[in-house]
C-alpha positions as a printed Julia matrix, in Angstrom:
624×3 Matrix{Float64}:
  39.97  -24.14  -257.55
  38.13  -21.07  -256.13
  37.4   -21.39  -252.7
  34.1   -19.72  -253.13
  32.8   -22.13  -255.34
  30.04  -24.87  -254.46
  31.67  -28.11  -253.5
  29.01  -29.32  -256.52
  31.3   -27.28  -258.77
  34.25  -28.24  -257.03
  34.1   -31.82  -257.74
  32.64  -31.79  -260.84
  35.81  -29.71  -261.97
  37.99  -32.26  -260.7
  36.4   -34.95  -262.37
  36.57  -32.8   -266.02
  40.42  -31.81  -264.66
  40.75  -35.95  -264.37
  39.56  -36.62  -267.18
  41.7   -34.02  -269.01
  45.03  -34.56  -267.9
  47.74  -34.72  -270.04
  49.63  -37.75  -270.57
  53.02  -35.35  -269.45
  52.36  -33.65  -266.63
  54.55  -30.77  -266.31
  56.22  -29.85  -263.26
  56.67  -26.31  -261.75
  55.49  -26.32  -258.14
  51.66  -24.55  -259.08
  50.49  -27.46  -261.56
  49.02  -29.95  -259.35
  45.62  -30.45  -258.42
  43.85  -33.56  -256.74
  42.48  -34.61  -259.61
  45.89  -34.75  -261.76
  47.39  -37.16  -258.53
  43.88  -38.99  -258.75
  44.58  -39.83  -262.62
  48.12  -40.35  -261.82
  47.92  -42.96  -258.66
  45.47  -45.17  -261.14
  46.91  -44.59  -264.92
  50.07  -45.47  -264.86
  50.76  -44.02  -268.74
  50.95  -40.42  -267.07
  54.29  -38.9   -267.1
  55.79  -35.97  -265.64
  58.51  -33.69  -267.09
  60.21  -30.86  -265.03
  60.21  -27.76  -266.42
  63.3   -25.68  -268.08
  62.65  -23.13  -265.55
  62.23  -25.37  -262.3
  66.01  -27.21  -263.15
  67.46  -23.66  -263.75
  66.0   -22.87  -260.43
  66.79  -25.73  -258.95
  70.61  -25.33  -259.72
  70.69  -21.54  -258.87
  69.66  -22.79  -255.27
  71.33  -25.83  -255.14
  74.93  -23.52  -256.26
  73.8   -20.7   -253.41
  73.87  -23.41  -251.43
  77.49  -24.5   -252.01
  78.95  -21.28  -252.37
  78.12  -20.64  -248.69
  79.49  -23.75  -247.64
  82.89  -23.62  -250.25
  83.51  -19.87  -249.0
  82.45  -19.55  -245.97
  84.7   -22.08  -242.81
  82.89  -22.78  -240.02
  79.82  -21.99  -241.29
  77.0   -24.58  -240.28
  74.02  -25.59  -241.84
  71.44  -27.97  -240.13
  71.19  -31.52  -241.88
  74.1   -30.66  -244.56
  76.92  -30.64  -242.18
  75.07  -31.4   -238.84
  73.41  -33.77  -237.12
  69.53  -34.12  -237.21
  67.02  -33.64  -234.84
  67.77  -33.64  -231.45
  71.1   -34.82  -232.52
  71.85  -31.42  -234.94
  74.45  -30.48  -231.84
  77.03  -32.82  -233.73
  79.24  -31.24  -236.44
  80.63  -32.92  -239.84
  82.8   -32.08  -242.42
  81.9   -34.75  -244.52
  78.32  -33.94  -245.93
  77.91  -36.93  -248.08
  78.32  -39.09  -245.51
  75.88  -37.4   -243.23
  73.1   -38.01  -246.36
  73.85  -41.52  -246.36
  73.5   -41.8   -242.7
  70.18  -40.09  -242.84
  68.65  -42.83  -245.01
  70.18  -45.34  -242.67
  68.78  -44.18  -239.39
  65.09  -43.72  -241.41
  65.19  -47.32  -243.16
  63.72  -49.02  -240.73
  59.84  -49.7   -241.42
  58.46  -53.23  -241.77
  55.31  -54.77  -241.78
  52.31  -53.9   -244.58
  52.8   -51.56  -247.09
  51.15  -48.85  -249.51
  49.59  -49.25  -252.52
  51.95  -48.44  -255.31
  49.86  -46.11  -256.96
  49.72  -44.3   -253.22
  53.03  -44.26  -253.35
  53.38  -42.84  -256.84
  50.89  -39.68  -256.22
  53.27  -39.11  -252.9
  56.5   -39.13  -255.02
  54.73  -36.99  -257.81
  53.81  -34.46  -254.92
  57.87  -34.38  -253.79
  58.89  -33.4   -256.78
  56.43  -30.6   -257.5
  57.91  -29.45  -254.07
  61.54  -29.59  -254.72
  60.97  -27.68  -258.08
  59.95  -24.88  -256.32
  63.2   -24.47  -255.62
  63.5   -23.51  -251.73
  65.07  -27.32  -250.51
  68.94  -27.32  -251.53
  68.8   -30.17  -253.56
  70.96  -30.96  -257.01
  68.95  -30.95  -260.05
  70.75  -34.6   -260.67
  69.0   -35.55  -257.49
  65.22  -34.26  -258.72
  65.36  -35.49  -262.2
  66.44  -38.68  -260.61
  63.0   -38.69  -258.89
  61.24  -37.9   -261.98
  63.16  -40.13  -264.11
  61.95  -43.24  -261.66
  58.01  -41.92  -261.52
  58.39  -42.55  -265.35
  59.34  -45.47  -265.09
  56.9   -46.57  -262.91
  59.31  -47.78  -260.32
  57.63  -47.21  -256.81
  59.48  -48.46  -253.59
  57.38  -50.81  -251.24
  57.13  -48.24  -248.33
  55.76  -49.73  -245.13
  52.47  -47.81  -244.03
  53.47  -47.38  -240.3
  56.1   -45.96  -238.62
  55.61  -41.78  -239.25
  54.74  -39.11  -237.0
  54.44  -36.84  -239.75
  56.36  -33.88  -237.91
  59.72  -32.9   -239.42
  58.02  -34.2   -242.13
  57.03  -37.85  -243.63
  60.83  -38.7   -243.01
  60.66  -43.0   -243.1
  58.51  -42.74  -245.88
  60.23  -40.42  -247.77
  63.52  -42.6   -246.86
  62.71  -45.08  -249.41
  61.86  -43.17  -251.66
  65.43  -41.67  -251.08
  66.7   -45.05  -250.92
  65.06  -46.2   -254.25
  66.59  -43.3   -256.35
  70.47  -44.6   -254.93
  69.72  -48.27  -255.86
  69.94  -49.83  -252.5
  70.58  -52.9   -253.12
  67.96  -55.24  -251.31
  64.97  -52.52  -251.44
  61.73  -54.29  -252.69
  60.04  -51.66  -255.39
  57.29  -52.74  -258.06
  58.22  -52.2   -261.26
  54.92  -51.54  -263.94
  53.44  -53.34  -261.03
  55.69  -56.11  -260.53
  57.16  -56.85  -257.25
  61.31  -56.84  -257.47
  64.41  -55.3   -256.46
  65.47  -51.56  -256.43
  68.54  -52.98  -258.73
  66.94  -54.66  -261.42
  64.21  -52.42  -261.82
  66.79  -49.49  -261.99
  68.7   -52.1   -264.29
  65.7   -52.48  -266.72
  64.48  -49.15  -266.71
  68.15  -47.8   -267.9
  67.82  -45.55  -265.02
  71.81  -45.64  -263.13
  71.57  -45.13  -259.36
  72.33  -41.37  -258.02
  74.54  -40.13  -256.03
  73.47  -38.01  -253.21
  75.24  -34.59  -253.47
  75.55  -32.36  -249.88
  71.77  -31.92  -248.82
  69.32  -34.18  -251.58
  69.32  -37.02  -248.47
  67.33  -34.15  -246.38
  65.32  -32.41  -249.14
  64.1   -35.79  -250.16
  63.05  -36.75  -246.91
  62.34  -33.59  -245.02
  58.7   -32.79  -245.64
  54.66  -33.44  -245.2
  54.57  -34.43  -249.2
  54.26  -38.27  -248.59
  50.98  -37.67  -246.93
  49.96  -34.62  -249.1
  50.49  -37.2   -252.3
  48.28  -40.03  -250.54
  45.6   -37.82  -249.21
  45.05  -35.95  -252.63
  42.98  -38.82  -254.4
  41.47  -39.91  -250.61
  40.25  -36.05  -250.55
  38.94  -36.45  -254.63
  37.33  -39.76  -253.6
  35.69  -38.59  -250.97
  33.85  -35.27  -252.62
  32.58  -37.27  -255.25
  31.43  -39.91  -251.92
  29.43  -36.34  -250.67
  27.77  -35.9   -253.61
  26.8   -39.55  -254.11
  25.35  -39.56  -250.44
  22.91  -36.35  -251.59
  21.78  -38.37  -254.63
  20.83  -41.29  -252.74
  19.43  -39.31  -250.01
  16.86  -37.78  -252.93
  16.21  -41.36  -253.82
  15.25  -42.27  -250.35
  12.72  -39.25  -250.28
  11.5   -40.78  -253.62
  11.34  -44.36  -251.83
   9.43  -43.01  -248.99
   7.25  -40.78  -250.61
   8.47  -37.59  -249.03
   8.37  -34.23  -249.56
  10.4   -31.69  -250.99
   9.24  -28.85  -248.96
  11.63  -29.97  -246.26
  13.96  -28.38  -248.67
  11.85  -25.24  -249.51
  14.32  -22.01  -249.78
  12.5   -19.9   -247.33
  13.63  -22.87  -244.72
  17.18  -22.42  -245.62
  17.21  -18.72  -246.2
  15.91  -18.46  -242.07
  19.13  -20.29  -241.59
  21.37  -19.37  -243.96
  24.98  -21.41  -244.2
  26.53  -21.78  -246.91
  27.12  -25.48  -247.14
  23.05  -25.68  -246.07
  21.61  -24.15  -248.6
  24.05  -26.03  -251.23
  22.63  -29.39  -250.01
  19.12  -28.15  -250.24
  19.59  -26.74  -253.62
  20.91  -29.95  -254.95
  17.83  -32.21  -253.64
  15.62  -29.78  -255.32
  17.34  -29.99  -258.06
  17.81  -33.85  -258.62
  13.71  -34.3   -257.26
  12.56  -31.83  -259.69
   9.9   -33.17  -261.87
   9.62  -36.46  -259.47
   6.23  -38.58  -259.38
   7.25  -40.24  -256.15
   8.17  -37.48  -254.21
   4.99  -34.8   -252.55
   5.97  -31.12  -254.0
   2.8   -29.33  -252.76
   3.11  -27.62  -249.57
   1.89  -29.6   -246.43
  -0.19  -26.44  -245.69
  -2.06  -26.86  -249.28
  -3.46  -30.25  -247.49
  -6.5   -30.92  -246.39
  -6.94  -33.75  -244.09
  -9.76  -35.36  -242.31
  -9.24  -36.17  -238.76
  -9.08  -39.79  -239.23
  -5.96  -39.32  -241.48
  -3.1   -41.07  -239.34
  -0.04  -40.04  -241.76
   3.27  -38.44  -240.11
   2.32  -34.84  -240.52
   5.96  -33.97  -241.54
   9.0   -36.68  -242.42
  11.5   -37.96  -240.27
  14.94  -36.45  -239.84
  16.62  -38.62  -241.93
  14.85  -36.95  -244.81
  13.6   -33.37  -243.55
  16.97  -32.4   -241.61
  18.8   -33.73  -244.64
  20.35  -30.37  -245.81
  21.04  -29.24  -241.73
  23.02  -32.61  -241.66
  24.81  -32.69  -244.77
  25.07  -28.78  -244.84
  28.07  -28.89  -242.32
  29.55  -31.9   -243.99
  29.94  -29.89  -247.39
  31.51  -26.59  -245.82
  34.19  -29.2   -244.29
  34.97  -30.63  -247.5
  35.04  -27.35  -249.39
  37.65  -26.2   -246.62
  40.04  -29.5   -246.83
  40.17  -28.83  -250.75
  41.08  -25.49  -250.0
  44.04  -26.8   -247.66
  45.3   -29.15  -250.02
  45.54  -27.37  -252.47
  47.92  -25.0   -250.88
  49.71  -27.69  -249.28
  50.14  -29.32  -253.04
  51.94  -26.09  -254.15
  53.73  -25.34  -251.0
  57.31  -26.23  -249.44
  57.65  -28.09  -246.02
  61.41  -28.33  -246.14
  63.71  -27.38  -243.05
  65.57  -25.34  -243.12
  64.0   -22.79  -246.3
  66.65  -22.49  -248.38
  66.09  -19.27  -250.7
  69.01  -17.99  -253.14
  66.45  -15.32  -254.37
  66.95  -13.02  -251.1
  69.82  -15.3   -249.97
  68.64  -16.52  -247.05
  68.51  -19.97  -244.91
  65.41  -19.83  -242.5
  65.48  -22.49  -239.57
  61.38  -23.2   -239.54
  58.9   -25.85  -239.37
  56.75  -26.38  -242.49
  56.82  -30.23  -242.19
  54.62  -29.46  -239.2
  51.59  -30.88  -240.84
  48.92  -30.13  -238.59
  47.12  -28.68  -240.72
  46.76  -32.0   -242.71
  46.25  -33.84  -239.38
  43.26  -31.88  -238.19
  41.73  -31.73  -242.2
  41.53  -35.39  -242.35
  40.56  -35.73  -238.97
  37.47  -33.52  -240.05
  37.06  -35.23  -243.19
  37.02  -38.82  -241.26
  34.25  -37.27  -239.11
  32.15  -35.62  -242.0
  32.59  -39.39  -243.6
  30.77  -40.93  -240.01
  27.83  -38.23  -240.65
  27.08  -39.12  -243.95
  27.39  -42.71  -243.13
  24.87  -42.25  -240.38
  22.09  -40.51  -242.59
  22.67  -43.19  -244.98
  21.67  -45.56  -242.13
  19.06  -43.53  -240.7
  17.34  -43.72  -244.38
  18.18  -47.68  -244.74
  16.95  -48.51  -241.87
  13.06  -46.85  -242.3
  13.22  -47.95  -245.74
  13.16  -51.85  -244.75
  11.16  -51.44  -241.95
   8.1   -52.44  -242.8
   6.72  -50.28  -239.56
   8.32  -47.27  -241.14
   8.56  -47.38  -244.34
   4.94  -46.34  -245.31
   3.23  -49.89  -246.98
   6.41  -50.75  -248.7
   6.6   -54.83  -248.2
   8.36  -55.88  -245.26
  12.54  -55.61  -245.64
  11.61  -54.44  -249.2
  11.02  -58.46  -250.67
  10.11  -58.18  -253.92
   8.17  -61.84  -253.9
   6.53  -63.27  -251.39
   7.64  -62.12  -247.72
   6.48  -64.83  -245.89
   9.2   -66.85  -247.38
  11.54  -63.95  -248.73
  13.76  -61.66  -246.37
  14.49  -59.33  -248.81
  17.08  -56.92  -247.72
  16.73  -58.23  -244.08
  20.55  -59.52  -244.46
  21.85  -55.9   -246.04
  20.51  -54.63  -243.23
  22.29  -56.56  -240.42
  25.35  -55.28  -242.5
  24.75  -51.86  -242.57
  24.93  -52.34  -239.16
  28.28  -53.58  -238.87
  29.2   -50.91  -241.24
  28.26  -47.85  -239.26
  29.38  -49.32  -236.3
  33.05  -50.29  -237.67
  32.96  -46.0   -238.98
  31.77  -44.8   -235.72
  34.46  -46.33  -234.38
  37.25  -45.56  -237.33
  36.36  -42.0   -237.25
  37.66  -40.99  -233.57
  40.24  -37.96  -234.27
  44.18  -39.08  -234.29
  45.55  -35.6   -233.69
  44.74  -35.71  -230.0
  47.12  -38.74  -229.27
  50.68  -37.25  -229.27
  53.64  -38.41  -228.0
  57.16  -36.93  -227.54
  59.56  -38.2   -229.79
  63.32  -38.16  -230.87
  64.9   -37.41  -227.85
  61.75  -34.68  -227.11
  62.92  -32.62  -229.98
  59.64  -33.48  -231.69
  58.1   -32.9   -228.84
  54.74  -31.73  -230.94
  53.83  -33.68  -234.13
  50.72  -34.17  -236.29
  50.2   -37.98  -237.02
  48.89  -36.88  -240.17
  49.99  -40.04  -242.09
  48.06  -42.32  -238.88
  45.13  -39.8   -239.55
  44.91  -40.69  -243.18
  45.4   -44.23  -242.76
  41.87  -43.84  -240.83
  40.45  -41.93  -243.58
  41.06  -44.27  -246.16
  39.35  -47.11  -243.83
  36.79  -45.02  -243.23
  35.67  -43.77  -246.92
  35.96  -47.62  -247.88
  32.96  -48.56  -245.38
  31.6   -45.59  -246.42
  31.71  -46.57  -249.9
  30.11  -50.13  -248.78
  27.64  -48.56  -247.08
  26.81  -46.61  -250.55
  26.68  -49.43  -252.41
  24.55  -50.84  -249.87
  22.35  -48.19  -250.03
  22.02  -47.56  -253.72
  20.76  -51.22  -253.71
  18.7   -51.01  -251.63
  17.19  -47.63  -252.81
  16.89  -48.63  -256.49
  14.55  -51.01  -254.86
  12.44  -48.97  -252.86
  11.75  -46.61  -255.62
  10.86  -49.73  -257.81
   8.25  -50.64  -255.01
   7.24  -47.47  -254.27
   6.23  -47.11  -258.44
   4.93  -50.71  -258.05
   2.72  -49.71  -254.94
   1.24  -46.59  -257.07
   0.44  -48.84  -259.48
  -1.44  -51.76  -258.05
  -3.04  -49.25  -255.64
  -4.31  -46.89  -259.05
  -5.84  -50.14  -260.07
  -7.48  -51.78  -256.71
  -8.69  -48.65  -256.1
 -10.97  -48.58  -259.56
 -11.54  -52.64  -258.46
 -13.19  -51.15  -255.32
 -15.24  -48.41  -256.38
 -16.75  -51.04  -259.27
 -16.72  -54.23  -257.23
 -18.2   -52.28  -253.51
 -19.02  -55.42  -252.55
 -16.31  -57.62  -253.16
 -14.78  -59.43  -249.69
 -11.48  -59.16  -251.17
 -11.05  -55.93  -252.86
 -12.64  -54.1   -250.32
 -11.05  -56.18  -247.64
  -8.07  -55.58  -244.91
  -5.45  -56.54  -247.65
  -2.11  -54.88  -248.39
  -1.48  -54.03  -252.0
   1.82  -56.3   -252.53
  -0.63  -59.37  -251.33
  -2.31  -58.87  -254.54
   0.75  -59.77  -256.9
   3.9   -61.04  -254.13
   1.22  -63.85  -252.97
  -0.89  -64.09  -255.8
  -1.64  -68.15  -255.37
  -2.9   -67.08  -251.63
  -5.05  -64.75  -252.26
  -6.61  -67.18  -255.44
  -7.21  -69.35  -252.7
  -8.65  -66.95  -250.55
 -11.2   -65.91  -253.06
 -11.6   -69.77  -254.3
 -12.74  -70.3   -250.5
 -15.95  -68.44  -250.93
 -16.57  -69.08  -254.54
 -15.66  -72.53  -254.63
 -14.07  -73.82  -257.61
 -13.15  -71.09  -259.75
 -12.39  -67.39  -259.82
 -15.18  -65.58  -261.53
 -14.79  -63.56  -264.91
 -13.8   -60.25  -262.98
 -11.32  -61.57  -260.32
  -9.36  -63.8   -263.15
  -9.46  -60.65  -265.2
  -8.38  -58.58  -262.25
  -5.62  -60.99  -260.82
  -4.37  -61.48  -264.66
  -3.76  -57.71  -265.15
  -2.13  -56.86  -261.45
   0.39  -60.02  -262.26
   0.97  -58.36  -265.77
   1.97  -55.02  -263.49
   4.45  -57.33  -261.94
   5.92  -58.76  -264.52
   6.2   -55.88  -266.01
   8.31  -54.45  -262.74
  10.29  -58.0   -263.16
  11.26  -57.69  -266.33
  12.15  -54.63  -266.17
   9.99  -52.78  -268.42
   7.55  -50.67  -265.83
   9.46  -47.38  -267.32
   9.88  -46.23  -263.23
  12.72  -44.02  -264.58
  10.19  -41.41  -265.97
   8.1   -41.04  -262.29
  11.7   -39.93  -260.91
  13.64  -37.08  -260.36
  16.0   -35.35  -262.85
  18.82  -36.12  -261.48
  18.03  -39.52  -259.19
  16.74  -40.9   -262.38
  20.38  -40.9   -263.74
  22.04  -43.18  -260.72
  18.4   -45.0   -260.62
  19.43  -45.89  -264.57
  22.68  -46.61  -264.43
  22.15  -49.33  -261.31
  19.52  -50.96  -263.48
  20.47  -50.25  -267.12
  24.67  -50.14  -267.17
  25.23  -52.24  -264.45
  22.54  -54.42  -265.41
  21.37  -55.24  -261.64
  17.52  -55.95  -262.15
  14.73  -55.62  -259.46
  15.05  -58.08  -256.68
  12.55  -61.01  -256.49
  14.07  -63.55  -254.54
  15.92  -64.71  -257.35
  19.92  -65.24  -256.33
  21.69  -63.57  -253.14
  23.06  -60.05  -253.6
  26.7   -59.98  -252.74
  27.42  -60.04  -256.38
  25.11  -57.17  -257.07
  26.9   -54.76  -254.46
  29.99  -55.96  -255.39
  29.49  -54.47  -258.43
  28.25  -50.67  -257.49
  31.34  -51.01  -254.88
  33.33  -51.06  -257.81
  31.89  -48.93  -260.03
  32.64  -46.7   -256.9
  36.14  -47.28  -256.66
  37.29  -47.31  -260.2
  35.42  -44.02  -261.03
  32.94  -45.2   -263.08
  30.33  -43.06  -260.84
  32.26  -40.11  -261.46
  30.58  -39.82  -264.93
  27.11  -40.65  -263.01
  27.84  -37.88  -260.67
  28.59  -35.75  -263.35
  25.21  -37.04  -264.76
  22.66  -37.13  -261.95
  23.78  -33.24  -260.94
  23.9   -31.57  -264.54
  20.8   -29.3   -264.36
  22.8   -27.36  -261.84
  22.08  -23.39  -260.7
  25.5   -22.92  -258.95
  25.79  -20.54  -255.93
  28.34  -19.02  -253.4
């Protein structure tokens, strides 16, 4: 992935790389990407196969490793014939042992646990790091690994319990633990909760034995959280890009304008991530009936015109608040994707210039302050999203749209009122979940890890936070699909009272103090209204009249008012596949909702929107 790409072009490569990976993935240390540990922590058919060159590697370093050791007395290396930590003072002769009291000391989470397909990704990302060959460990020991991912055996590994500095060691210890069979470790097999034992048993798989240093290599390293933040960090680019599209829908709903994202704006303050965001609204409004184009000094006015003279920040700062937001993420997939092909082992163990370096890699810092950032890009997009929801229901606001968008009569329909009151409690929960973890350090292991990253705790947060943030898409894209319907609806009905009122001049309730939705959300009351002063009856021209605005609704009911073609390029594509693949039809008051954002949440989550994405942005002029 080239760092100088778009983060448009940056996700929608991932999703072609998901969608393209191989059913064996091979492994050489440089091969993985976040969209190959995406596929892999949801498809559990993927495979991965270690590479002739990565075992011959492997067992050049692993045999550098014991030639020092057989040839060389009194020579000590840290965590082969040491202690660990703060306790690396202690000798040992016996370096087996010292493995097997390694996974002892680091066995000891409890409580919830990860996802196995989490887990998975995490394991795959291990042994792309020991197969670059720099850890010590036998090639026994890595196939071992392998041999288990195949088999889609995946230890139950508590999510609590790692500081993330000298590595991911307690999760890492069961994966350790899983490979040498111990004996009452709960692992799913193909999904199926069980022992380490009998899943070994049925897979054919016979436990390993841990040779002089695979206890540390397996343990000793940031890969556990690299592996679970990989498909988090996929997720939450395609999240970004989902966020723009329903921000250009909200324009649409509100009848904004696209000059807000004119190029001269963004060229008087150019960033990079800015002037991406801007690009992609003009893009995906282009061609849009809903939205103004013309330039707000092209207007004339009269000075009784009482119209907002410009929109409000939620749509005209768009690109200033989303620019940041997208130079963040194109930085975090920068970061992981060296971290994916690097080695966080202690110590470096390197038979090509036959050296053992005493470092700290498994610092993972780096992680801890890139999800941090992430977390905090996902509370800004979350709060546009809010910003938007929030005018767009408001019947003060949201610019003679009915009040909390009912699509039937308001004055016994709430509409969205209730989807509202959640968003609330959405963006409240993220601005809470998004506080940064890497400030809260404590000294540990006897103050020898006196500094560590809590990157594990800081993805933990992440992953809560993208899945309010995905609620509060759903929300949105719910709610927005019925704006735009409204907002098509209003042009409408307004197209046609307006030729009512230049015919009819004199008519009390054309020309009266009514909004347009009155005319065809409370059809019966306004009958009644004109059946006051004309007695019994309408007369020819108001049954006509009334007759053809309820045909516009019923039309917009049944779904066959063709609002697609007065949208954008690109919002047209999510506006269609909310209404036409989903099947979720505009809302009159006709059943509660839940079910209808329970199924955009997971269309979300199961990557159906990555096709819409793919979709909604493929007009695209791409730019550094």
């Amino acid at each position: 992935m080239e760092s100088s790409q778009s983060q448009l072009t940056q996700t929608l490569e991932l999703i072609k790389q998901r969608k393209t990976t191989p059913d064996t993935v091979k492994i050489d240390g440089d091969n993985l990407t976040m969209a190959i540990l995406k596929r892999i922590s949801t498809d559990n058919c993927i495979r991965v196969e270690l590479t002739d060159e990565a075992l011959k590697q492997i067992d050049e370093n692993c045999k550098y490793l014991d030639d020092i050791i057989d040839n060389n007395n009194g020579v000590f290396i840290y965590g082969l014939n040491t202690g660990f930590g703060g306790s690396a003072d202690v000798r040992a002769n016996n370096a087996s042992e010292i493995q097997d009291a390694l996974l002892r000391l680091l066995n000891v989470g409890f409580g919830r646990t990860f996802a196995p397909g989490s887990v998975k990704s995490a394991m795959v990302v291990r042994v792309n790091s020991l197969s670059k060959a720099y850890s010590g460990v036998s090639s026994s020991f890595a196939q071992s690994l392998a041999d288990v991912i195949n088999s889609n055996i995946v230890p139950a590994v508590p999510i609590r319990g790692s500081i993330s500095a000298s590595g991911d060691l307690i999760p890492l210890s069961y994966v350790a633990a899983t490979l040498i069979g111990r004996e009452d470790l709960k692992v799913y097999h193909n999904g199926q909760e069980t022992t380490c034992p009998v899943a070994l048993s049925k897979a054919g798989i016979t436990p390993a034995k841990m040779l002089r240093r695979d206890g540390l290599a397996m343990v000793n390293g940031t890969s556990f959280t690299v592996g679970v933040a990989a498909p988090l960090l996929y997720d939450t680019n395609i999240a970004c890009l989902l966020a723009q599209a329903c921000t250009g829908l909200a324009v649409e709903g509100l009848n904004g304008t696209t000059e807000s994202f004119h190029h001269v704006i963004q060229d008087c303050l150019p960033h990079i991530g800015q002037r991406e965001v801007a690009r992609n609204l003009r893009q995906i409004l282009s061609g849009s009936k809903l939205a103004k184009h013309s330039l707000d000094i092209n207007k004339m006015e009269s000075l009784s015109t009482h119209r907002l003279k410009q929109d409000r920040y939620s749509l005209r700062s768009a690109s200033q608040w989303l620019g940041p937001v997208i130079e963040t993420m194109r930085e975090a997939n920068r970061k992981l994707e060296i971290e994916l092909r690097g080695v966080s082992d202690n110590p470096i163990i390197d038979h090509r210039t036959k050296s053992i370096l005493n470092g700290a890699n498994f610092q993972g810092e780096t992680l801890s302050l890139t999800l941090d950032h992430i977390r905090q890009s996902i509370g800004v997009c979350g709060k546009i999203l809010f910003a938007q929801f929030s005018e767009l229901v408001n019947v003060n606001l949201n610019f003679d749209l009915p009040p909390n968008l009912s699509g039937c009569d308001f004055h016994t329909d709430f509409g969205y009122k209730g989807a509202d009151i959640a968003m609330a409690a959405y963006m409240s929960e993220l601005g809470h979940v998004v506080n940064p973890m890497s400030n809260h350090v404590l000294s540990a292991e006897m103050h020898n890890q006196s500094v560590n990253s809590l990157a594990l705790i800081s993805y933990r947060l992440t992953a809560d936070a993208l899945e309010i943030f995905q609620m509060m898409l759903a929300n949105h894209i719910n709610m927005v699909v019925q704006a735009v319907d409204l907002r098509h609806l209003q042009f409408t009905v307004t197209e046609k009272l307006q030729k009512l009122k230049e015919q009819y001049k004199q008519h009390p309730v054309f020309n009266g103090n009514h909004h347009w939705y009155e005319f065809i959300f409370c059809r019966d009351r306004m009958v009644e209204t004109m059946l006051s002063m004309n007695g019994t009856k309408l007369n020819g021209v108001e049954m006509v009249a009334m007759n053809e605005l309820n045909g516009i609704y019923v039309d917009m009911k049944e779904g066959k008012a063709n609002v697609a073609d007065s949208l954008g390029l690109g919002t047209r594509r999510l506006y269609k596949f909310v209404r036409e693949s989903l099947g979720i039809p505009f809302y009159c008051g006709q059943c509660p909702m839940d079910g209808w954002l329970q199924k955009i949440f997971t269309a979300i989550q199961d990557g159906r929107i990555d096709d819409v994405i793919t979709d909604v942005f493929a007009e695209r002029n791409d730019f550094c």
